[in-house]
N, C-alpha and C positions, 0 to 999 in steps of 0.2 A: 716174652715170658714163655717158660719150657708151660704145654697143655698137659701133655702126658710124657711119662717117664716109668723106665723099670730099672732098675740096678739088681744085677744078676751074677752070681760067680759063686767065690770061694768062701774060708772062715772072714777073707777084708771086708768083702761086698757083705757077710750077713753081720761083721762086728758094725758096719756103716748104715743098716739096716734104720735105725732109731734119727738118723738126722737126715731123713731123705723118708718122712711117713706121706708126703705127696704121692710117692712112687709106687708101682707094682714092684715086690719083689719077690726074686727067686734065688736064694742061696743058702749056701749048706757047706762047713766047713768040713774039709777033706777032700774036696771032688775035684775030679779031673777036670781039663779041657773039654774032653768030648764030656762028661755029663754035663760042662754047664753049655755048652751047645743045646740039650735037650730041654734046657731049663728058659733059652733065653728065647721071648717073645717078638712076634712083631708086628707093624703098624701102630709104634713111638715113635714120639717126634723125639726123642732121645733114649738112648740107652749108655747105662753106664756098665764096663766090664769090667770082672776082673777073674783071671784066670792063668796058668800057667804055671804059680806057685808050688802045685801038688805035684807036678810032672812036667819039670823042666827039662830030664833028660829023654821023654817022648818025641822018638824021633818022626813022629804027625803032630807035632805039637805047633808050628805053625799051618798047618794043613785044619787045622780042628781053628786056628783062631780064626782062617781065611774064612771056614765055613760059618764060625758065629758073626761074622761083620757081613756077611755074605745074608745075613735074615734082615738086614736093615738098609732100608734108603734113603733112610734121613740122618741122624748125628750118632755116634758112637764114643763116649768118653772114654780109652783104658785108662783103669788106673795099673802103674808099671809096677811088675813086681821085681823085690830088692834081689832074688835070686838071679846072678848074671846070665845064668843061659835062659832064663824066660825071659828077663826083662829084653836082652837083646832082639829075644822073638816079636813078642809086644810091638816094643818099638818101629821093627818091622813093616809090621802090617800093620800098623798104624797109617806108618808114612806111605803107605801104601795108596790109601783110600784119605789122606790128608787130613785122617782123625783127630781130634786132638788128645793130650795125653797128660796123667799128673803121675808126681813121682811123690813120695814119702818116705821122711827119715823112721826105717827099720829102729823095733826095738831089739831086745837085749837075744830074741831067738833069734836075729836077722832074719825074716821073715816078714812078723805083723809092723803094722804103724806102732813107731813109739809112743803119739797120738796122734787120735782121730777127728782131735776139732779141727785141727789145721787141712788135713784133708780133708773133711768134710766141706770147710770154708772152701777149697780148692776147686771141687766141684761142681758147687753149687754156682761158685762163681764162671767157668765154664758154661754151665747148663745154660746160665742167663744171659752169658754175652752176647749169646745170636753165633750166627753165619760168621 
């Protein structure tokens, strides 16, 4: 069972805000890579990301996600975003550090979840499997 948790990022992470009220969070829609680096905590035994969305075509934009997984040495969920050239980043650095990752069907901006129970279940379910 996840002790502590913070789910940190963009408008996903703060729309996702209300089914994850166990967790510290820190998100604000509109913000880059690097501010949700500024936002994300550490000494969780999980954190869940999401970032990338805003600034896909930053070319430090895995340089900025290196440095948000980089604040944790314990578990890191992303969640991938639907824009190709973040999510391909995401993915990345993920497999990087053998994170694990959830993906979600884009609504109608291609962008946000078309819904967010399904990924919320997503993560939740993650958080709890363990190791």
């Amino acid at each position: 069972m996840v002790t502590t948790c913070a789910i940190v990022g963009d408008s996903i992470a703060d729309m996702l805000v209300p089914y994850f009220k166990e967790c510290e969070h820190s998100a604000k829609s509109g913000i880059s890579s690097a501010k949700v680096l500024g936002r994300t905590p550490s000494g969780k035994t999980v954190v869940i990301v999401s970032a990338g969305s805003n600034d896909p075509d930053n070319p430090r934009l895995k340089d900025n996600l290196r440095a948000i997984r980089a604040k944790h040495n314990d578990r890191v969920i992303w969640i991938v975003p639907a824009v190709a050239v973040a999510r391909e980043a995401v993915v990345a650095v993920a497999a990087e550090h053998h994170d694990d990752v959830v993906f979600f069907v884009a609504g109608h901006d291609h962008v946000h979840p078309h819904y967010l129970r399904p990924l919320a279940q997503a993560l939740h379910a993650k958080m709890n499997q363990g190791w």
